[in-house]
N, C-alpha and C positions, 0 to 999 in steps of 0.2 A: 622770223622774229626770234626764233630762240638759239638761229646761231647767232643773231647780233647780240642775244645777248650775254651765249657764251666769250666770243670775241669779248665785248666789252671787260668779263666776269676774268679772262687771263691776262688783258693790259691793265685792269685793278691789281691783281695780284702781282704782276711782274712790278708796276709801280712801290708798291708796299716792301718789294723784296728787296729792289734799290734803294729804297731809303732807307732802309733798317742797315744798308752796308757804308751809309756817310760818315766817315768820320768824324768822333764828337770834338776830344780838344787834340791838338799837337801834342803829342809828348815828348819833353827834351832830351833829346841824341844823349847815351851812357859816354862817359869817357872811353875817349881813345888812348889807347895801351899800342905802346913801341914792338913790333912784333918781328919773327923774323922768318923769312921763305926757307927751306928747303929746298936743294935739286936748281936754284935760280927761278920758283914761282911755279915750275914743270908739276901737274898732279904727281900722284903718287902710280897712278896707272900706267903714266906714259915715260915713267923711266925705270930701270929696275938696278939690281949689283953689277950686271955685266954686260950693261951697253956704254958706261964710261957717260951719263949723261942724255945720249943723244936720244931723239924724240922717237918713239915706236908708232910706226904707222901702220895704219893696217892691210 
């Protein structure tokens, strides 16, 4: 009896926890600003001054 009603006592609480994570209203997307890549999109990781670009693998 009183694992059901632990059982019970953790799908209340997980229930409570998803609801608290719903969404209330949409908020309207900020403007998009014209941006520019570096390197052609490449992180900053994977290229450095002297490989000319090319993609470093490990």
């Amino acid at each position: 009896m009183s694992r059901t009603l632990g059982v019970l006592a953790v799908v209340a609480a997980l229930c409570v926890v998803s609801w608290a994570q719903l969404p209330g209203e949409n908020p309207q997307p900020g403007p998009q600003y014209p941006h520019a890549e570096l390197y052609g999109g490449y992180s900053y990781g994977m290229v450095n001054l002297f490989n000319s670009g090319r993609v470093a693998r490990p």
